[in-house]
PDB file of N, CA, C and O in Angstrom:
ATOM      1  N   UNK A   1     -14.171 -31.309   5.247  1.00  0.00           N
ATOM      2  CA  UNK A   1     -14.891 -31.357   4.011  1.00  0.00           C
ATOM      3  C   UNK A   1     -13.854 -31.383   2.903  1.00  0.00           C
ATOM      4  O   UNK A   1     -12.843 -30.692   3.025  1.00  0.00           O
ATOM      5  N   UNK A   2     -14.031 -32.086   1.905  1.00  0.00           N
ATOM      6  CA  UNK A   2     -13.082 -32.336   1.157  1.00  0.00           C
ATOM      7  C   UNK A   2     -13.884 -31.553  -0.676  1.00  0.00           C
ATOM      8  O   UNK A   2     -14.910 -30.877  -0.598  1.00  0.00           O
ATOM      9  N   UNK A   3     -13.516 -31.695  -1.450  1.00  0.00           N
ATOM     10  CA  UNK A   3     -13.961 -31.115  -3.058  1.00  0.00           C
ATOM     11  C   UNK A   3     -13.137 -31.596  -3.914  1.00  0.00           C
ATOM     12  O   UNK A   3     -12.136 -30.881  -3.865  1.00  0.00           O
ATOM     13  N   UNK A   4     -12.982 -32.521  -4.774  1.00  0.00           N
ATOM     14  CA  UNK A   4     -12.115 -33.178  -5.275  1.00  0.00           C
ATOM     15  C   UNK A   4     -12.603 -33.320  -7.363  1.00  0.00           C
ATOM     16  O   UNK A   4     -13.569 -33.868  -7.894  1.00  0.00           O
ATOM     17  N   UNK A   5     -11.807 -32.806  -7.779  1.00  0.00           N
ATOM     18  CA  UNK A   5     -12.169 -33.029  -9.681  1.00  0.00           C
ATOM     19  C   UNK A   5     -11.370 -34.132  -9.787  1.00  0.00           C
ATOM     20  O   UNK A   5     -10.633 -34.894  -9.161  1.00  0.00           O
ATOM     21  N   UNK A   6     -11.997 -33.796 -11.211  1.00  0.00           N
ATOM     22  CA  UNK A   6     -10.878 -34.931 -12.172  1.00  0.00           C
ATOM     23  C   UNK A   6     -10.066 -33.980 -13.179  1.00  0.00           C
ATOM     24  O   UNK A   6      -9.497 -34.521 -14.127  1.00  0.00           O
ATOM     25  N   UNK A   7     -10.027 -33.321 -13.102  1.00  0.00           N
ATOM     26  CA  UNK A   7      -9.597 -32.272 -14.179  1.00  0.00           C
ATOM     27  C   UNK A   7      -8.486 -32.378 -14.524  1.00  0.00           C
ATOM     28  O   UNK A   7      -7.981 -33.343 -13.949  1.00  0.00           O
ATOM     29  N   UNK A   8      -7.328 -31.546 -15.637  1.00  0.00           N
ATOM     30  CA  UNK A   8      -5.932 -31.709 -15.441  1.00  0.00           C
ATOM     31  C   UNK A   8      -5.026 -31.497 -14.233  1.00  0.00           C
ATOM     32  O   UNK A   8      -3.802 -31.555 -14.352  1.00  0.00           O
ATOM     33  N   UNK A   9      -5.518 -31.298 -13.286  1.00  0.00           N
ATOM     34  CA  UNK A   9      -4.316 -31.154 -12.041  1.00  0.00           C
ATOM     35  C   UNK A   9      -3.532 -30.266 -12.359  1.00  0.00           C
ATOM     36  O   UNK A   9      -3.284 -30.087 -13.552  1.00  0.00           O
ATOM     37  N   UNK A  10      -2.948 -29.488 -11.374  1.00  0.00           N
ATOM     38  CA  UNK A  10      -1.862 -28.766 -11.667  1.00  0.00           C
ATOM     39  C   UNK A  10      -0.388 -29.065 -11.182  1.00  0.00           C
ATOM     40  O   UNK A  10      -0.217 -30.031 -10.439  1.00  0.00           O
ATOM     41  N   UNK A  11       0.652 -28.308 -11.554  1.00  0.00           N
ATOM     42  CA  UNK A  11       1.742 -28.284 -11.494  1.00  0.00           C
ATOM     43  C   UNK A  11       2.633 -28.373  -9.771  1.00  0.00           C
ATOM     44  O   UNK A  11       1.714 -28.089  -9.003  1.00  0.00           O
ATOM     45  N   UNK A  12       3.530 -28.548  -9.156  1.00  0.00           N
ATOM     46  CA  UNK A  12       3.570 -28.404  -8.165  1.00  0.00           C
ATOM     47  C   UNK A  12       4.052 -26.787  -7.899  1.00  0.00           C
ATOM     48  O   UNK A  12       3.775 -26.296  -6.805  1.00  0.00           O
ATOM     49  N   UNK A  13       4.790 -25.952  -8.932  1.00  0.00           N
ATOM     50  CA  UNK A  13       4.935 -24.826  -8.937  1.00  0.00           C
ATOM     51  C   UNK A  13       3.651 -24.222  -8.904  1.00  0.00           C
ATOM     52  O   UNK A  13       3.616 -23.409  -7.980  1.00  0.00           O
ATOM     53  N   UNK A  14       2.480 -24.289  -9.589  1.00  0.00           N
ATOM     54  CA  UNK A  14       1.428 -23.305  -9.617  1.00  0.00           C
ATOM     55  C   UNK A  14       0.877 -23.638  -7.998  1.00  0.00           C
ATOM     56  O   UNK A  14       0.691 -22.632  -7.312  1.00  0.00           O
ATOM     57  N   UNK A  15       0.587 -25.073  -7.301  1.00  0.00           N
ATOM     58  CA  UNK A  15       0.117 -25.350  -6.200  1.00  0.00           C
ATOM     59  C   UNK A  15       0.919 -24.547  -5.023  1.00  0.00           C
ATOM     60  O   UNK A  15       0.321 -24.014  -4.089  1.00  0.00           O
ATOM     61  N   UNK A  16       2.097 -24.524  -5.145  1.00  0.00           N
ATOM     62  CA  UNK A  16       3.451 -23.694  -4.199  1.00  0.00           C
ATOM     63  C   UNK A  16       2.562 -22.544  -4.257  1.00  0.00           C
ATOM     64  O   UNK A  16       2.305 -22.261  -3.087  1.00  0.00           O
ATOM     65  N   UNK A  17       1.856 -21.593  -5.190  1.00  0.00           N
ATOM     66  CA  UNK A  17       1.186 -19.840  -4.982  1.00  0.00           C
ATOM     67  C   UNK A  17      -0.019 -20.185  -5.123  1.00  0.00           C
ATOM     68  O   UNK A  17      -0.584 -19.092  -5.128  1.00  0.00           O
ATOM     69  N   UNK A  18      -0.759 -20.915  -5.236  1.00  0.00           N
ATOM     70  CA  UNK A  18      -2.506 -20.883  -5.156  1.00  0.00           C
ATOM     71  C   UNK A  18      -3.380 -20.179  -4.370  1.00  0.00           C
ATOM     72  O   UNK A  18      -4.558 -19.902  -4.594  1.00  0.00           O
ATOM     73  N   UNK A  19      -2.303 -19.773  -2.903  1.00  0.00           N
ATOM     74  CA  UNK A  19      -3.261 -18.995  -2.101  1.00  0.00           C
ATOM     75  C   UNK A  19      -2.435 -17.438  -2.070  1.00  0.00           C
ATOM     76  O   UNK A  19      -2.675 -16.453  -1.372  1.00  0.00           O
ATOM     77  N   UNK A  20      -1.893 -17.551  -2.606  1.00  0.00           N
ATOM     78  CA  UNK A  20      -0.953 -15.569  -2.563  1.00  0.00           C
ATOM     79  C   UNK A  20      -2.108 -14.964  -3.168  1.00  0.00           C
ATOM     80  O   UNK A  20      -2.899 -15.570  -3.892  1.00  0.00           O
ATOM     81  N   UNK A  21      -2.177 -13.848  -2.877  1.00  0.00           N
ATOM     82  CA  UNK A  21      -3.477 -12.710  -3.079  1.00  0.00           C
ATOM     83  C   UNK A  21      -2.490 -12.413  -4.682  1.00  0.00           C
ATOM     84  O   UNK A  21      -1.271 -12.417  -4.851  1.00  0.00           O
ATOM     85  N   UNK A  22      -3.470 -12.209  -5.529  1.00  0.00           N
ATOM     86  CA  UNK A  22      -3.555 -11.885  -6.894  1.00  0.00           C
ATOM     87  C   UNK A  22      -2.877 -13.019  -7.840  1.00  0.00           C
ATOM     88  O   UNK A  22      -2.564 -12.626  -8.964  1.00  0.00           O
ATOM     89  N   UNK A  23      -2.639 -14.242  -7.555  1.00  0.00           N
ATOM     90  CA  UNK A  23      -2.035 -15.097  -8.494  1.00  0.00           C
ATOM     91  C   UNK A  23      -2.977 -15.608  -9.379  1.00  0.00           C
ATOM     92  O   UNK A  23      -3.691 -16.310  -8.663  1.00  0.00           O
ATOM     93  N   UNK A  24      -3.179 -15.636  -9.925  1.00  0.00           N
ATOM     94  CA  UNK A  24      -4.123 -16.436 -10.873  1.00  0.00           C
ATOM     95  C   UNK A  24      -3.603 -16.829 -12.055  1.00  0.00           C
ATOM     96  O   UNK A  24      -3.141 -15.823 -12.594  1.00  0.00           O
ATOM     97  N   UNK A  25      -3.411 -17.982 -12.872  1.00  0.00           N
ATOM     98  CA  UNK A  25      -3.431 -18.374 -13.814  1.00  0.00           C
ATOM     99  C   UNK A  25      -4.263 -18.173 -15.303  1.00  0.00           C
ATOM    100  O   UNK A  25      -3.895 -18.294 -16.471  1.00  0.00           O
ATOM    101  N   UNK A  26      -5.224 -17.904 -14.836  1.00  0.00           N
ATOM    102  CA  UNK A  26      -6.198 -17.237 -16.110  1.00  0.00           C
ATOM    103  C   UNK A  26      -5.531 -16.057 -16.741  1.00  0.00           C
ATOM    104  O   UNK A  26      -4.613 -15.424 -16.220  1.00  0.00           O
ATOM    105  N   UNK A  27      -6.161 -15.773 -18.104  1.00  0.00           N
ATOM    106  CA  UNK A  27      -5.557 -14.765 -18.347  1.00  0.00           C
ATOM    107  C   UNK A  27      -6.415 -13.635 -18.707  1.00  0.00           C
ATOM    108  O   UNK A  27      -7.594 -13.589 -19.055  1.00  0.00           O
ATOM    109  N   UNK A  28      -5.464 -12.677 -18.522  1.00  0.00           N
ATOM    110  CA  UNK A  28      -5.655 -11.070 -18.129  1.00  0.00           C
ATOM    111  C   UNK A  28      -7.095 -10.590 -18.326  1.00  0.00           C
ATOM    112  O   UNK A  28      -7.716 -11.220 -19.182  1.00  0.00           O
ATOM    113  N   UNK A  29      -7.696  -9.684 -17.761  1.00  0.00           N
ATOM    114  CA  UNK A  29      -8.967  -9.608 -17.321  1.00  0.00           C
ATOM    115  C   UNK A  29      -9.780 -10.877 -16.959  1.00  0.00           C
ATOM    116  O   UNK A  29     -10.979 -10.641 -16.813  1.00  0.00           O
ATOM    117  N   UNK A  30      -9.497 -11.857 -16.823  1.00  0.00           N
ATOM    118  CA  UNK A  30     -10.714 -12.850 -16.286  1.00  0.00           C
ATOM    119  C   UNK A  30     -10.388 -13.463 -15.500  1.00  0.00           C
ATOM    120  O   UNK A  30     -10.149 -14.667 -15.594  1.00  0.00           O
ATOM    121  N   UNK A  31     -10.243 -12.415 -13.983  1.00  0.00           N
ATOM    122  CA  UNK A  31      -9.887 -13.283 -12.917  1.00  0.00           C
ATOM    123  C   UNK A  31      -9.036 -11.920 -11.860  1.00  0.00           C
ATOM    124  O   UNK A  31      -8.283 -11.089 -12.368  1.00  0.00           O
ATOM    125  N   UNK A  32      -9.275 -11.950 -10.796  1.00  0.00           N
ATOM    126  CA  UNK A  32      -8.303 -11.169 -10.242  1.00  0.00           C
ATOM    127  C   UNK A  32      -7.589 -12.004  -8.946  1.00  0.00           C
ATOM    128  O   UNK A  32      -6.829 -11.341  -8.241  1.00  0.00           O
ATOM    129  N   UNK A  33      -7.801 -13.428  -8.606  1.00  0.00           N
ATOM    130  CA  UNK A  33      -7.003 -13.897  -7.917  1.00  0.00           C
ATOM    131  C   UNK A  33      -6.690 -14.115  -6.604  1.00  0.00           C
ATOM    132  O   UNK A  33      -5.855 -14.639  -5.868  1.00  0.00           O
ATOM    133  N   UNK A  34      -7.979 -13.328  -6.623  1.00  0.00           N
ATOM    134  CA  UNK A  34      -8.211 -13.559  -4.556  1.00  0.00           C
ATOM    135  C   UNK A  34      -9.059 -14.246  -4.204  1.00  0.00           C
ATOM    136  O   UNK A  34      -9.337 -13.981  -3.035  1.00  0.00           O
ATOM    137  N   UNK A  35      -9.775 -15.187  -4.684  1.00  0.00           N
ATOM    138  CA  UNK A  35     -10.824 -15.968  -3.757  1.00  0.00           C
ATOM    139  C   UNK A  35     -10.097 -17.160  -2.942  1.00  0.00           C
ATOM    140  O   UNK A  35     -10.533 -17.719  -1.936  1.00  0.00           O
ATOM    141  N   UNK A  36      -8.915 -17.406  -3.600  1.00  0.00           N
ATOM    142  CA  UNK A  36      -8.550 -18.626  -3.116  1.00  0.00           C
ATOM    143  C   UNK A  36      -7.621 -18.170  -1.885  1.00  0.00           C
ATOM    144  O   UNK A  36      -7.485 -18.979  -0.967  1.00  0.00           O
ATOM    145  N   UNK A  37      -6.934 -16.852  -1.805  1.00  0.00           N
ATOM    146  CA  UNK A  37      -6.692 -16.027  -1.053  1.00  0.00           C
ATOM    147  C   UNK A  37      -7.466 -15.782   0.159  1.00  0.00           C
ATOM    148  O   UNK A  37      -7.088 -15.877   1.327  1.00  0.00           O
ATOM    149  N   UNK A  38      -8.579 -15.459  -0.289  1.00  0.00           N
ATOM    150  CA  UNK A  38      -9.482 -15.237   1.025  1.00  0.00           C
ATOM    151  C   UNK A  38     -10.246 -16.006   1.634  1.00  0.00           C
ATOM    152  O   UNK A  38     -10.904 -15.743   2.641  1.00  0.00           O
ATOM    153  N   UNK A  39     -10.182 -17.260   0.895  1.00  0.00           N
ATOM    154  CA  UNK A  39     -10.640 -18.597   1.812  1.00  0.00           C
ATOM    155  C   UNK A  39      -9.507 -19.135   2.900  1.00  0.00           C
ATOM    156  O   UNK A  39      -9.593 -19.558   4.053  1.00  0.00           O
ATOM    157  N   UNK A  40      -8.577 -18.950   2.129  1.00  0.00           N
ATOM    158  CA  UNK A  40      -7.009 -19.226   2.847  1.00  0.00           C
ATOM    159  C   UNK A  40      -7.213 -18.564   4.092  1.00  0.00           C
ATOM    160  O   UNK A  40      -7.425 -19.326   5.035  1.00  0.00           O
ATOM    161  N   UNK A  41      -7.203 -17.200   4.370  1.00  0.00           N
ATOM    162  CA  UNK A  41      -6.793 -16.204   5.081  1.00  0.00           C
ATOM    163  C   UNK A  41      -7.905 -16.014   5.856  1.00  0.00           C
ATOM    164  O   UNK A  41      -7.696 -15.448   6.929  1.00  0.00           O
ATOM    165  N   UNK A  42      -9.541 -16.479   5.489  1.00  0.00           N
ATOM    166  CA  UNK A  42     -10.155 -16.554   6.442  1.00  0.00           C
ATOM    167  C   UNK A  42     -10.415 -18.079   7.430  1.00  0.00           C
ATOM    168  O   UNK A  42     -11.090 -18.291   8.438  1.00  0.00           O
ATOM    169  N   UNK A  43      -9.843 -18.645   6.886  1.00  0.00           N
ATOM    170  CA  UNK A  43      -9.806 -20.083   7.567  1.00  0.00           C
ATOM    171  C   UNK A  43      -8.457 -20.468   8.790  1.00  0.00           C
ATOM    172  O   UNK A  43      -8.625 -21.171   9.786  1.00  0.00           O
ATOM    173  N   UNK A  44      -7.395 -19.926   8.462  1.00  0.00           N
ATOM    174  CA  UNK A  44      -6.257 -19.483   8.849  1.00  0.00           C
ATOM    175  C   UNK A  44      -6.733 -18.462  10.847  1.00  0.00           C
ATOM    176  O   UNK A  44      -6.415 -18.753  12.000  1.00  0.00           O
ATOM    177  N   UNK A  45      -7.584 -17.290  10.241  1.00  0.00           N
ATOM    178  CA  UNK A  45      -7.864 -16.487  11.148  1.00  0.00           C
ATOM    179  C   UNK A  45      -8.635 -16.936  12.038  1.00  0.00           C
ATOM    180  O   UNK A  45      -8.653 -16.463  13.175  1.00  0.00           O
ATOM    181  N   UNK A  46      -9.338 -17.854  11.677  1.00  0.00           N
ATOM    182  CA  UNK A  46     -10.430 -18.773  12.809  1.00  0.00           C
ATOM    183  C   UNK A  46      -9.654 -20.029  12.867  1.00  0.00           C
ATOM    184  O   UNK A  46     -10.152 -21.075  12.450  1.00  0.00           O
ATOM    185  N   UNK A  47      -8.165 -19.974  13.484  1.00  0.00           N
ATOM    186  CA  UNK A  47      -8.101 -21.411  13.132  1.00  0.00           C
ATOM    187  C   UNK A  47      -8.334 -22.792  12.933  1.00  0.00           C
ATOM    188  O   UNK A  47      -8.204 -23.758  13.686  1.00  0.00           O
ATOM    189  N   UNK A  48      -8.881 -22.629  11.200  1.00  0.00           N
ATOM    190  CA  UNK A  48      -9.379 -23.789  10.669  1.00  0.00           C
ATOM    191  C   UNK A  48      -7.678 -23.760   9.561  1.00  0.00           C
ATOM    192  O   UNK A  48      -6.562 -23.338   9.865  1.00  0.00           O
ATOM    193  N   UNK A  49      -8.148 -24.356   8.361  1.00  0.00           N
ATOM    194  CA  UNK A  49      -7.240 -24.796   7.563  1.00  0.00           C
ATOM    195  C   UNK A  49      -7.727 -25.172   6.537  1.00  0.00           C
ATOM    196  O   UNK A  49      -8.850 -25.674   6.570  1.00  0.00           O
ATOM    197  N   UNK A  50      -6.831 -25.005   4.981  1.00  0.00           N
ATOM    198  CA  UNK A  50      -7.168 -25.336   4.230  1.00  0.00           C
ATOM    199  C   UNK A  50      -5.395 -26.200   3.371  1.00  0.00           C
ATOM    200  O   UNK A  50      -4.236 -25.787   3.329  1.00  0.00           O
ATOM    201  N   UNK A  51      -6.012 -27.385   2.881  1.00  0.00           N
ATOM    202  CA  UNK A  51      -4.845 -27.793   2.445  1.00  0.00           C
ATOM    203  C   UNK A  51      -4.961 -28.676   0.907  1.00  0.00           C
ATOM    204  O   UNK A  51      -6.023 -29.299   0.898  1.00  0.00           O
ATOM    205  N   UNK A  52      -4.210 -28.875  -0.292  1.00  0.00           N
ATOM    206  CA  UNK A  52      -4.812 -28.796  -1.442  1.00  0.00           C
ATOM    207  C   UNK A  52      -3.545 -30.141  -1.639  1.00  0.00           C
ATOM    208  O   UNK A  52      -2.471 -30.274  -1.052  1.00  0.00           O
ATOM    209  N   UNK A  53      -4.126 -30.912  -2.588  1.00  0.00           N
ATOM    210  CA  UNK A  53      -3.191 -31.893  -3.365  1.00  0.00           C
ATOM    211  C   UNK A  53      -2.849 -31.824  -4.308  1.00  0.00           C
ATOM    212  O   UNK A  53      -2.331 -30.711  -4.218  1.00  0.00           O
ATOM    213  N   UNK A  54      -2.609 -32.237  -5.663  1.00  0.00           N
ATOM    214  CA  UNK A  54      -2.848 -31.776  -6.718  1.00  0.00           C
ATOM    215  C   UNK A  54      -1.705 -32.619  -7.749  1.00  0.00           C
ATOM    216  O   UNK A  54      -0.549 -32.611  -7.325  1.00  0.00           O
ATOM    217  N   UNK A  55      -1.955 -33.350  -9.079  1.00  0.00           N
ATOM    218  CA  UNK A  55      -0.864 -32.964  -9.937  1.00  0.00           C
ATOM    219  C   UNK A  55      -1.365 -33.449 -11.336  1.00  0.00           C
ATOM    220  O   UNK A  55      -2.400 -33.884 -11.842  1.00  0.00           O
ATOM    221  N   UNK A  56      -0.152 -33.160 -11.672  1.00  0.00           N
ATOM    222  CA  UNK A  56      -0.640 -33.173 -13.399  1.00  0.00           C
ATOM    223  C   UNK A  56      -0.904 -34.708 -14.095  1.00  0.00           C
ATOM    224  O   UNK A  56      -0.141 -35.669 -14.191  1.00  0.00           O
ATOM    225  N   UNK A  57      -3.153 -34.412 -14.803  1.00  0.00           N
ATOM    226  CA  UNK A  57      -3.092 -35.828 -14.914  1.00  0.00           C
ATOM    227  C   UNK A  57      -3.849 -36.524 -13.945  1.00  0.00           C
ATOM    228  O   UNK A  57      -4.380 -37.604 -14.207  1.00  0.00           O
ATOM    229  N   UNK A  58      -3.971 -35.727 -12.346  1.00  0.00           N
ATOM    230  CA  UNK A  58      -4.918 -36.458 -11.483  1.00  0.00           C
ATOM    231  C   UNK A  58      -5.958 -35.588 -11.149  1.00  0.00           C
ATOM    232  O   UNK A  58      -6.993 -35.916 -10.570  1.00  0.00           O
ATOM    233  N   UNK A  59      -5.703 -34.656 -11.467  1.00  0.00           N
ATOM    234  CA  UNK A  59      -7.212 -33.641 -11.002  1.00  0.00           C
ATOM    235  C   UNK A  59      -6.510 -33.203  -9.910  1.00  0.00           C
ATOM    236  O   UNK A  59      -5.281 -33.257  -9.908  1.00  0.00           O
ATOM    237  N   UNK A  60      -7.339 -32.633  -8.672  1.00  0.00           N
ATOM    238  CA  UNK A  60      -6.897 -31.704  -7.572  1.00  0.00           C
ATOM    239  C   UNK A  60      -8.015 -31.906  -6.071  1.00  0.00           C
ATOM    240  O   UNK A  60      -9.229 -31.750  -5.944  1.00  0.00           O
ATOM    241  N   UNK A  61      -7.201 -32.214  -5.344  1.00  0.00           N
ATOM    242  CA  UNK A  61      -8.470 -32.331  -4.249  1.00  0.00           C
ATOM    243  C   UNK A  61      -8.254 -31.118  -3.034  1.00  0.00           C
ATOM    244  O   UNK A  61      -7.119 -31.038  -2.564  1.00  0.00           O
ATOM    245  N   UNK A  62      -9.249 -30.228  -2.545  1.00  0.00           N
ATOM    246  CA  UNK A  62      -9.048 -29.288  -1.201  1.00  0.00           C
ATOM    247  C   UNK A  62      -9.512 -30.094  -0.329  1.00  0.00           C
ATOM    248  O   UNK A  62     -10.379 -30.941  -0.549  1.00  0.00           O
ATOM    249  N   UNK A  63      -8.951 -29.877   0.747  1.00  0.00           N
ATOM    250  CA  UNK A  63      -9.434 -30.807   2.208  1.00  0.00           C
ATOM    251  C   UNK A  63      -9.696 -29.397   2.822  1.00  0.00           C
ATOM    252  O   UNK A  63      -8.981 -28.494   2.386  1.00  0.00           O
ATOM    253  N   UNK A  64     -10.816 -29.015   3.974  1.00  0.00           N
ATOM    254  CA  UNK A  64     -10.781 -28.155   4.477  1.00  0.00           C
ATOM    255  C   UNK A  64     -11.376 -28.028   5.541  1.00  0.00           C
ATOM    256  O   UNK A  64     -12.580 -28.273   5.626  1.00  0.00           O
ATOM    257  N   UNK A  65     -10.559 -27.570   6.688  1.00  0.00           N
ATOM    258  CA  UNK A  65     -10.717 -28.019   7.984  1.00  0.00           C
ATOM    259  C   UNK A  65     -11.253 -26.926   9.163  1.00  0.00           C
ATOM    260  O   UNK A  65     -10.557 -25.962   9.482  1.00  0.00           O
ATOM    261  N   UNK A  66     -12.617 -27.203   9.787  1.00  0.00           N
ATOM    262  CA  UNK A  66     -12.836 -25.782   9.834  1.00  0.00           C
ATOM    263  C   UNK A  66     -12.285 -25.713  11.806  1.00  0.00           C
ATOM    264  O   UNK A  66     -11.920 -26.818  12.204  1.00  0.00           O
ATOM    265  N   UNK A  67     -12.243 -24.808  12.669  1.00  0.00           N
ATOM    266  CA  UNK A  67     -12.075 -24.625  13.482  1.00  0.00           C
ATOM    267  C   UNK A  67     -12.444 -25.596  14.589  1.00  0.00           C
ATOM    268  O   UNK A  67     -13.400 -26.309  14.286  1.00  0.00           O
ATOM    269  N   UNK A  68     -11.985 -25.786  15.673  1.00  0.00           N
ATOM    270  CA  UNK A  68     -12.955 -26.871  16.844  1.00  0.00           C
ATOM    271  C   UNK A  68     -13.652 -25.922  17.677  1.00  0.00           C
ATOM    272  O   UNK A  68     -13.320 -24.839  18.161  1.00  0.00           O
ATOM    273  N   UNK A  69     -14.824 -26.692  17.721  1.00  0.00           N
ATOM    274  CA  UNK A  69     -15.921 -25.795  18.485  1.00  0.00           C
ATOM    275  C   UNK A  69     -15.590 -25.716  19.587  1.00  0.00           C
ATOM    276  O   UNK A  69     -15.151 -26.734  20.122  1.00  0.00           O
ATOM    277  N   UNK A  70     -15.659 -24.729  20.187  1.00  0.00           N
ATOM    278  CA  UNK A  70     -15.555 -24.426  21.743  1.00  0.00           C
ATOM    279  C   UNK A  70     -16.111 -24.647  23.038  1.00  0.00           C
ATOM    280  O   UNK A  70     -16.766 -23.702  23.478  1.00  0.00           O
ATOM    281  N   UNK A  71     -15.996 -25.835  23.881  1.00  0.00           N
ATOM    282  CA  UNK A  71     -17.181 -26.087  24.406  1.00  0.00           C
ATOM    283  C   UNK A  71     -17.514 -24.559  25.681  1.00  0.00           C
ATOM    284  O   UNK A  71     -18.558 -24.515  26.332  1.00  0.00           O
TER     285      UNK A  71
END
């Protein structure tokens, strides 16, 4: 499944920490920085995957890949 904007895109430095628990870019009180964290870390644990593109100017796309079913 993929989710893709048009928005400003980000930086390749901000994309490098997008999934570290508490990073967030917003500022102070509006935001604490783990959702993108805990999509990471629960996709990771079932191995599925999550993997992000991104840059400045193109918007940002997540691809996200969930586990193979078990027959």
């Amino acid at each position: 499944m993929s989710v893709t904007d048009s928005g400003c895109g980000m930086t390749p430095e901000v994309v490098a920490r997008i999934f570290e628990p508490f990073f967030t870019t917003k500022a102070p009180g509006r935001g604490t920085g783990l959702g993108l964290a805990m999509v990471h870390s629960a996709g990771k644990q079932n191995h599925g995957a999550i993997r992000v593109e991104s840059g400045l100017g193109r918007g940002t796309c997540f691809r996200i890949f969930p586990p193979r079913a078990q027959a």
